[in-house]
C-alpha positions as CSV (number, residue, x, y, z in Angstrom):
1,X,-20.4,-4.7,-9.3
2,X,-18.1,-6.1,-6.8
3,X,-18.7,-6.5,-2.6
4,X,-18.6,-3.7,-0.7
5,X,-16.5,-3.8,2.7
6,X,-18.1,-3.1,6.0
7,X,-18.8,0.8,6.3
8,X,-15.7,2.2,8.0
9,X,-13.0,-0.3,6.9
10,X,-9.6,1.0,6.8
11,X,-7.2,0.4,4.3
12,X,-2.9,0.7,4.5
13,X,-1.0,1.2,1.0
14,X,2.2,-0.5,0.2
15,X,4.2,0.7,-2.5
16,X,7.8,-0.6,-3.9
17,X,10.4,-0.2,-5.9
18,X,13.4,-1.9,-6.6
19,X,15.3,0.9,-8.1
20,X,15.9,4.2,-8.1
21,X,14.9,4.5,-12.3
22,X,11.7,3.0,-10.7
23,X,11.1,5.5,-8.2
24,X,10.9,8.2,-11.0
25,X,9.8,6.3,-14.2
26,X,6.9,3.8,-14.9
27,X,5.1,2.0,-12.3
28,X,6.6,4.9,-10.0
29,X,5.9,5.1,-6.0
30,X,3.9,7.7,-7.2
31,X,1.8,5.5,-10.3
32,X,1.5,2.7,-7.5
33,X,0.3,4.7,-4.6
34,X,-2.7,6.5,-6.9
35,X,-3.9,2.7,-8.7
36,X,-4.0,1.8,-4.8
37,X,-6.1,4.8,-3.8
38,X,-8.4,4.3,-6.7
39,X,-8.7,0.9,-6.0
40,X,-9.5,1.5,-2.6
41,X,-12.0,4.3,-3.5
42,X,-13.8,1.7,-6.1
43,X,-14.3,-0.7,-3.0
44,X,-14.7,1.9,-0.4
45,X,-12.3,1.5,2.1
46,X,-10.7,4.6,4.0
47,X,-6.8,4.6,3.5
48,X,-5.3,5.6,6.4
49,X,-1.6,5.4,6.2
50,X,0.3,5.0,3.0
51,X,3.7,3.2,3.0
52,X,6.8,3.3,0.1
53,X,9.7,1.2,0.4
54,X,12.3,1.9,-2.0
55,X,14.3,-1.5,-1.8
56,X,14.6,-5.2,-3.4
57,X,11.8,-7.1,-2.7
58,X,14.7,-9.8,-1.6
59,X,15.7,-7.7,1.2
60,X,14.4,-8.9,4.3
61,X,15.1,-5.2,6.3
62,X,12.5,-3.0,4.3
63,X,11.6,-0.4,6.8
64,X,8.1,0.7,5.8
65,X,6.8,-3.2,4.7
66,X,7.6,-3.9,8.4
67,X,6.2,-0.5,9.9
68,X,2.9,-1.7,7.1
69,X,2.6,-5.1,8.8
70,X,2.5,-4.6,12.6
71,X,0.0,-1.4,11.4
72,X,-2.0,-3.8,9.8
73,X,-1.8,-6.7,12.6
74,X,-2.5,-4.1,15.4
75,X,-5.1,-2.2,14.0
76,X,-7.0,-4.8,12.0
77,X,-6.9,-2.9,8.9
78,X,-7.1,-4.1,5.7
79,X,-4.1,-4.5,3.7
80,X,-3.5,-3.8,0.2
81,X,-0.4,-4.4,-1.6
């Protein structure tokens, strides 16, 4: 059994892909965002926000990774990637 988190910590979900054959097939936005949420279920944190980028992870201007971070730095949530 792992640790669990303080009662009432929050969680934010990050979720890429590189391409657009991504984004539909596989490890999908969609396949991504539910491990994440059942994760975050199995260590009981809340997810408040959920975040999908659908961009090389070499690109410095990903919109919702940077909308993720300052989420994460100004709440104090816990981030999960």
């Amino acid at each position: 059994m792992s640790p669990s988190p303080q009662a009432g910590t929050k969680a934010v979900i990050y979720c890429r892909v590189s391409s657009s054959k991504q984004k539909k097939v596989g490890d999908g936005l969609g396949s991504q965002e539910s491990r994440c949420r059942e994760f975050a279920r199995y260590k009981g944190l809340e997810v408040v926000e959920i975040f999908q980028d659908d961009a090389s992870g070499g690109l410095i201007d990903r919109p919702a990774f940077r909308q993720c971070f300052a989420l994460s730095v100004n709440a104090r949530t816990t981030r999960m990637s």
